[in-house]
PyMOL commands that place a pseudoatom at each C-alpha (Angstrom):
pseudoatom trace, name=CA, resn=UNK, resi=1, chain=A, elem=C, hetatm=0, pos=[-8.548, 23.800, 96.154]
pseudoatom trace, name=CA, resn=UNK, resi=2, chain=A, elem=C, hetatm=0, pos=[-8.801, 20.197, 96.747]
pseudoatom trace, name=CA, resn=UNK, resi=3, chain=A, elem=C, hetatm=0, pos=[-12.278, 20.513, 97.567]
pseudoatom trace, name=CA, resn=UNK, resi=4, chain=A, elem=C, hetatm=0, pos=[-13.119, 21.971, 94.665]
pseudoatom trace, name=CA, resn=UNK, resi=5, chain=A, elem=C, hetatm=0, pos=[-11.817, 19.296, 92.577]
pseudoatom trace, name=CA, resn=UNK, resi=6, chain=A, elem=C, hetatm=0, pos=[-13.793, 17.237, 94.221]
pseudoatom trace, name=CA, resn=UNK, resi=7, chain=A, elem=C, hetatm=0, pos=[-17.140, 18.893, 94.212]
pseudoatom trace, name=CA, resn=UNK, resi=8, chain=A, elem=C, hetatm=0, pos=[-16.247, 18.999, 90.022]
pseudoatom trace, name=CA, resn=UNK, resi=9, chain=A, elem=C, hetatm=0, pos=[-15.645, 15.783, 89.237]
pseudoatom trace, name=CA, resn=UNK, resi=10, chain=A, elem=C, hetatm=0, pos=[-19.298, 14.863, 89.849]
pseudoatom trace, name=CA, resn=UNK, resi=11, chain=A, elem=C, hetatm=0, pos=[-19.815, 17.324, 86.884]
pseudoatom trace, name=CA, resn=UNK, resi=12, chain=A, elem=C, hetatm=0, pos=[-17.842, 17.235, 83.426]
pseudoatom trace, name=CA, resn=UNK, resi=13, chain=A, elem=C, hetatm=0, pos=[-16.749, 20.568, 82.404]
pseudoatom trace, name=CA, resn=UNK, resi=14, chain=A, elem=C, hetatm=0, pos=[-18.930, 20.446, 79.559]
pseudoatom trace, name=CA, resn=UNK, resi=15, chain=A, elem=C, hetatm=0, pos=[-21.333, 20.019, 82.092]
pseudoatom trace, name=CA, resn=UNK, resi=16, chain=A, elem=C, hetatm=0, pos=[-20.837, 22.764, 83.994]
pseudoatom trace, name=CA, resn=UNK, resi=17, chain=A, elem=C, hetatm=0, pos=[-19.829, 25.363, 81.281]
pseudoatom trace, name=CA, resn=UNK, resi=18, chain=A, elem=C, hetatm=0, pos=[-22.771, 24.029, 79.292]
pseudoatom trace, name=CA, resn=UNK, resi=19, chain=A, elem=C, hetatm=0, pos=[-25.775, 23.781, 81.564]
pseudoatom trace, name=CA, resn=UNK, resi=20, chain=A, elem=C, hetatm=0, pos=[-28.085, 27.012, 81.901]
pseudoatom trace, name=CA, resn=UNK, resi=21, chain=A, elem=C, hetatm=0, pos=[-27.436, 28.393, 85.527]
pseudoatom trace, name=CA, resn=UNK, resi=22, chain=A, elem=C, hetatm=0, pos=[-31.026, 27.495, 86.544]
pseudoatom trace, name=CA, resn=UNK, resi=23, chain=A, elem=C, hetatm=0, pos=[-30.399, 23.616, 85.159]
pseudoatom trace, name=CA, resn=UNK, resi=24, chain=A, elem=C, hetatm=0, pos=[-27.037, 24.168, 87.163]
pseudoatom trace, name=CA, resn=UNK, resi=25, chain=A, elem=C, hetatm=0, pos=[-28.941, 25.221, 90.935]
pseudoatom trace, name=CA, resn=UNK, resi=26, chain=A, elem=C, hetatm=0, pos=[-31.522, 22.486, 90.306]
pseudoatom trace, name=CA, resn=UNK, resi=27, chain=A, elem=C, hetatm=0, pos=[-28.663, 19.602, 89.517]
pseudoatom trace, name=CA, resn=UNK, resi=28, chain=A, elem=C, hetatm=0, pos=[-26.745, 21.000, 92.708]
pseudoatom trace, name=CA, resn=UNK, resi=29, chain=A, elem=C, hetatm=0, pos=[-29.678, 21.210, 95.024]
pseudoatom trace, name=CA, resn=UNK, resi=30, chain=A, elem=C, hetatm=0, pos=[-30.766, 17.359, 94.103]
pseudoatom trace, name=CA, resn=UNK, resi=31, chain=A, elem=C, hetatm=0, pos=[-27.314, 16.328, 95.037]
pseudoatom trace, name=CA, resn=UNK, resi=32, chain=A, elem=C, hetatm=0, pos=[-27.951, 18.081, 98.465]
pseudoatom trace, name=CA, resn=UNK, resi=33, chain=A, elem=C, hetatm=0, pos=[-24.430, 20.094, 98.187]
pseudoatom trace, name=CA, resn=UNK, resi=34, chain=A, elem=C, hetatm=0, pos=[-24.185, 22.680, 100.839]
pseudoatom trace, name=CA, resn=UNK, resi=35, chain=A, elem=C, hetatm=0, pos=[-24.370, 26.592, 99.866]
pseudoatom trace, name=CA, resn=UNK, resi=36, chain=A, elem=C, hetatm=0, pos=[-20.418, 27.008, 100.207]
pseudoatom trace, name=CA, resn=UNK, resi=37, chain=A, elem=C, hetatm=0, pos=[-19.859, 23.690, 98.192]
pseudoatom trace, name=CA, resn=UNK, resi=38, chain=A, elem=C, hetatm=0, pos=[-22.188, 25.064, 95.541]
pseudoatom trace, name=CA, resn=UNK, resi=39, chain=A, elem=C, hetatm=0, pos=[-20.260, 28.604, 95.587]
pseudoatom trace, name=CA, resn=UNK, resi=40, chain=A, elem=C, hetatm=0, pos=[-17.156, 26.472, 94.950]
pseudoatom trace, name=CA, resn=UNK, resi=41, chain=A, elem=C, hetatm=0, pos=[-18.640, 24.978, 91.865]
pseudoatom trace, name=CA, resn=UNK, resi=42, chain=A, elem=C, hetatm=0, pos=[-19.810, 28.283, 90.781]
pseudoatom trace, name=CA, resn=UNK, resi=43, chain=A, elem=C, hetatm=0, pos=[-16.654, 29.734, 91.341]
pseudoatom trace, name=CA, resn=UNK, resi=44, chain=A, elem=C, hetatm=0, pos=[-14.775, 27.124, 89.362]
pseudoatom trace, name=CA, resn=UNK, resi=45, chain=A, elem=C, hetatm=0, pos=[-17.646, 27.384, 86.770]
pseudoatom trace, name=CA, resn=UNK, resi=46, chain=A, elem=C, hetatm=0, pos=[-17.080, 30.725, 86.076]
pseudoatom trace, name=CA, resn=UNK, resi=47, chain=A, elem=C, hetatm=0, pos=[-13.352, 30.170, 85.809]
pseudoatom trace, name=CA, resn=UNK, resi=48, chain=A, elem=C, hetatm=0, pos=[-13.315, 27.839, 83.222]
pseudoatom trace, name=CA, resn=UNK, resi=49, chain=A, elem=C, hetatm=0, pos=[-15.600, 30.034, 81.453]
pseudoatom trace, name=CA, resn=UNK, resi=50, chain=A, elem=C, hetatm=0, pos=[-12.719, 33.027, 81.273]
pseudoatom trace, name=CA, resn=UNK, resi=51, chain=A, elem=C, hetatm=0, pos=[-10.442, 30.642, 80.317]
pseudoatom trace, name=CA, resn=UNK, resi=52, chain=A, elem=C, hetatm=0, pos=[-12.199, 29.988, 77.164]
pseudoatom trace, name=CA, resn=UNK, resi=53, chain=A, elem=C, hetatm=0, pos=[-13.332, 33.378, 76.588]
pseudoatom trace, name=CA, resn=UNK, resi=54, chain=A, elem=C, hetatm=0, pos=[-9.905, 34.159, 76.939]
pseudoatom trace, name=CA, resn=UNK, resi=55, chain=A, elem=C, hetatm=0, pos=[-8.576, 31.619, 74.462]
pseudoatom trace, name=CA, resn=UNK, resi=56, chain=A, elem=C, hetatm=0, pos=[-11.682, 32.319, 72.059]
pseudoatom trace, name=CA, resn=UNK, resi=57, chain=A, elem=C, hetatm=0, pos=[-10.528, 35.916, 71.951]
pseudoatom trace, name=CA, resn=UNK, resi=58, chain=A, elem=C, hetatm=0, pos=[-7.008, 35.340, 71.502]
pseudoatom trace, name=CA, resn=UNK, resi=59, chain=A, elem=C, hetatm=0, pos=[-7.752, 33.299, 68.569]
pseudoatom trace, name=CA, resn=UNK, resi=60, chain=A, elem=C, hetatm=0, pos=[-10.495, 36.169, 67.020]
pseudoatom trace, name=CA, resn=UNK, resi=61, chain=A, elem=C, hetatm=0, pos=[-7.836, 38.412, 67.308]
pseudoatom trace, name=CA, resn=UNK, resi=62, chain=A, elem=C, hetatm=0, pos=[-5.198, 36.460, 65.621]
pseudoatom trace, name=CA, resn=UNK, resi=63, chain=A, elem=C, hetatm=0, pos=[-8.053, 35.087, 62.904]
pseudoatom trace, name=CA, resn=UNK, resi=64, chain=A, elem=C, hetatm=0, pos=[-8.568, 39.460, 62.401]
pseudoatom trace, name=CA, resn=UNK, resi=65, chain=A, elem=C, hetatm=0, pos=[-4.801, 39.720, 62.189]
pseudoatom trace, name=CA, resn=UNK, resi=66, chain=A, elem=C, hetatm=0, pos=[-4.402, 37.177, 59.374]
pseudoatom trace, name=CA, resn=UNK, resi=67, chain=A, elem=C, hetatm=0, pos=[-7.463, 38.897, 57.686]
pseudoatom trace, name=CA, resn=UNK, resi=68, chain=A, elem=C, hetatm=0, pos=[-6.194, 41.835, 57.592]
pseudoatom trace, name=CA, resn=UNK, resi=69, chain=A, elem=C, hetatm=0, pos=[-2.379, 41.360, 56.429]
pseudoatom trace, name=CA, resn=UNK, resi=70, chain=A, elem=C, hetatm=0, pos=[-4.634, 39.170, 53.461]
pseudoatom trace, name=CA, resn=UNK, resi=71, chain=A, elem=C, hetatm=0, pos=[-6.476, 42.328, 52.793]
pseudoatom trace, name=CA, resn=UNK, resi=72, chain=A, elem=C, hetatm=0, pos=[-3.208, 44.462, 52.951]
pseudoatom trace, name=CA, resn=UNK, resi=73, chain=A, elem=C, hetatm=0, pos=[-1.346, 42.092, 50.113]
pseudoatom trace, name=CA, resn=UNK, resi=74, chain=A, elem=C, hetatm=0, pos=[-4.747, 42.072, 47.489]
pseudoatom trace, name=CA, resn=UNK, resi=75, chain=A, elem=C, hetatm=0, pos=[-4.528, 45.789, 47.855]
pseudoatom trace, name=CA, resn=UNK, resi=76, chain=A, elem=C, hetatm=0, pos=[-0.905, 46.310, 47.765]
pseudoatom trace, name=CA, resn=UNK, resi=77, chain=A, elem=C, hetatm=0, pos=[-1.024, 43.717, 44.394]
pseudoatom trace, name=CA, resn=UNK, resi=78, chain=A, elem=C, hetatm=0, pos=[-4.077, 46.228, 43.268]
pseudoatom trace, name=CA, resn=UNK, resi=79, chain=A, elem=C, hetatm=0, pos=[-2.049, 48.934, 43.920]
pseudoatom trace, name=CA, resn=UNK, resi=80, chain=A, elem=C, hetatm=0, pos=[1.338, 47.950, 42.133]
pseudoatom trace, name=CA, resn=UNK, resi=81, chain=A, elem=C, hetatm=0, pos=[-1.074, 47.128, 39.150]
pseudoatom trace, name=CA, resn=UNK, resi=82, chain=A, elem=C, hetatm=0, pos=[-2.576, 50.169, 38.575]
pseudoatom trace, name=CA, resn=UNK, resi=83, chain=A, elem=C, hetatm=0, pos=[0.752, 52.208, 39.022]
pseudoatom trace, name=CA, resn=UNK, resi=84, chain=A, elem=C, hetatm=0, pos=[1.579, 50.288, 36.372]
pseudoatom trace, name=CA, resn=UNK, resi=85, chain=A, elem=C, hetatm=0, pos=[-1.198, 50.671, 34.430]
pseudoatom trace, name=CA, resn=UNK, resi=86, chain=A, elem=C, hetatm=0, pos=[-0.980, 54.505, 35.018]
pseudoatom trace, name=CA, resn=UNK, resi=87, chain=A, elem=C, hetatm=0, pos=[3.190, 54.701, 34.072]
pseudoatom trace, name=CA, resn=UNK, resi=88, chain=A, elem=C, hetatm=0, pos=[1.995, 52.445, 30.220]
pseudoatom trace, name=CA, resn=UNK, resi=89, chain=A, elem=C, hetatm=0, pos=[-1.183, 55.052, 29.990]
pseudoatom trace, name=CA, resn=UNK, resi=90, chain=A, elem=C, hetatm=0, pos=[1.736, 58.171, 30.399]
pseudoatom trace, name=CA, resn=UNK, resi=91, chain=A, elem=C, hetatm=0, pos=[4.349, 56.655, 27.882]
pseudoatom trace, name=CA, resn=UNK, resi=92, chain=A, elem=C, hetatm=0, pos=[1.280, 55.880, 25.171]
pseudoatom trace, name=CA, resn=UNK, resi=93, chain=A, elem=C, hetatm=0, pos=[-0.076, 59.622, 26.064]
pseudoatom trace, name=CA, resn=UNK, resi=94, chain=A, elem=C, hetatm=0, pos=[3.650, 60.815, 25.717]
pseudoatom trace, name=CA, resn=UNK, resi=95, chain=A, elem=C, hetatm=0, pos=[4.048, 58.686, 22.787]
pseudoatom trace, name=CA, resn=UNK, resi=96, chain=A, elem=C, hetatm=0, pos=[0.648, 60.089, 20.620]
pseudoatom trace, name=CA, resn=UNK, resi=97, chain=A, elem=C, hetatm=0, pos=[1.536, 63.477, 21.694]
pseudoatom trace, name=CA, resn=UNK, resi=98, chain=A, elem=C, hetatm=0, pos=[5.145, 63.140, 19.775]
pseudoatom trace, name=CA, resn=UNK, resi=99, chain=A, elem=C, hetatm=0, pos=[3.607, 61.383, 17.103]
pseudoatom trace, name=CA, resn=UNK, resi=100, chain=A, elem=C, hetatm=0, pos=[0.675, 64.505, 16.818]
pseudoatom trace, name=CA, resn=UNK, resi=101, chain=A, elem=C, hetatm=0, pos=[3.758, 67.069, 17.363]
pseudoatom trace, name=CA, resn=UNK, resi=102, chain=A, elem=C, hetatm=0, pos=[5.425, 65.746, 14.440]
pseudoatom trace, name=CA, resn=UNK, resi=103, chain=A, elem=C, hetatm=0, pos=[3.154, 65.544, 12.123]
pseudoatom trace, name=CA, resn=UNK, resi=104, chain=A, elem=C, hetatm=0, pos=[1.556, 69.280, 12.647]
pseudoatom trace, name=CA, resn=UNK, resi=105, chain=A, elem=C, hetatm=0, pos=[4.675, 70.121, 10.433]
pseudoatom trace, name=CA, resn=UNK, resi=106, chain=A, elem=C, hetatm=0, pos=[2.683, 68.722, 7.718]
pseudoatom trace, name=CA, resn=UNK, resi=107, chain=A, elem=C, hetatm=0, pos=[0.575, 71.259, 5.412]
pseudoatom trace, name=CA, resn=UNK, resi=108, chain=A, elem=C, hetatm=0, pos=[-2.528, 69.596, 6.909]
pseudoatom trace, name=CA, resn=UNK, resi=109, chain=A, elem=C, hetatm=0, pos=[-1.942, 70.218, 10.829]
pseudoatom trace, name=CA, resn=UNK, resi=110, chain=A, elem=C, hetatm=0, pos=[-2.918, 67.018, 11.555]
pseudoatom trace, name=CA, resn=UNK, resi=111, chain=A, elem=C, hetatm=0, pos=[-2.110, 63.070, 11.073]
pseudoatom trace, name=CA, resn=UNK, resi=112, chain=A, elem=C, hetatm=0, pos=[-1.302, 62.233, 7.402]
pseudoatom trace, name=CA, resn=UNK, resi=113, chain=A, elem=C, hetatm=0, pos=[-2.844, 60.121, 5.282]
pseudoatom trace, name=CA, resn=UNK, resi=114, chain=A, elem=C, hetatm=0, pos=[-1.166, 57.769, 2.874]
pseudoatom trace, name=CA, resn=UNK, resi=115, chain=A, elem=C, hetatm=0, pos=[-2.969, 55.228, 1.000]
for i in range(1, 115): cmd.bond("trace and resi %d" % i, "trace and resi %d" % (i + 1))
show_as sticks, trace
zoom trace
C-alpha cells in the first residue's frame, strides 16, 4: 500500500481522476514507471473514481428524496384545497336546493319575484 502512495503523489488526484486514460499511459510511460507500478496507479485510479461515484450517487439519491417529499406536500396542500373546495360546492348545492324546495310551494313552482 505504501507503494502506491508513493507512485500517487507524483500525480494529484485531480490528475489522475481527470486525465483521459490515453493522456494517463502516455504521462506514465514518460516517467518510465514499470508495468506493475503503472497497474498500481490504475488500480488506485479507479478507486478513487468509486469513491466519488459512490458519494455522487448518495447525494442524487438524497437530492430525489427531498424532491419528492416537496412534490408530496404541493400535492397534499392541492389536495386539502380542493376537498375543501368540493365540501363549500355541496353545502351551496344543498343550500339552493332548500331554497328551490321551498319556494315550489309557491303558485308559480319556481323562485319568487318581489320587486
Amino acid at each position: 500500500m505504501a507503494n502506491q502512495i508513493e507512485y500517487i503523489e507524483d500525480f494529484t488526484e485531480a490528475e489522475i481522476t481527470g486525465l483521459d486514460i490515453k493522456d494517463l499511459n502516455k504521462k506514465l510511460k514518460l516517467k518510465n514507471y514499470s508495468k506493475q507500478e503503472q497497474q498500481a496507479i490504475k488500480k488506485q485510479r479507479r478507486k478513487i473514481k468509486m469513491i466519488k461515484y459512490r458519494k455522487d450517487s448518495r447525494m442524487r439519491r438524497s437530492q430525489n428524496l427531498n424532491n419528492l417529499l416537496e412534490l408530496r406536500a404541493l400535492l397534499l396542500d392541492e389536495y386539502i384545497g380542493l376537498k375543501l373546495e368540493v365540501y363549500n360546492l355541496q353545502n351551496a348545492k344543498d343550500w339552493l336546493v332548500e331554497q328551490t324546495s321551498s319556494d315550489e310551494d309557491d303558485e308559480y313552482g319556481g323562485f319568487v319575484i318581489v320587486d
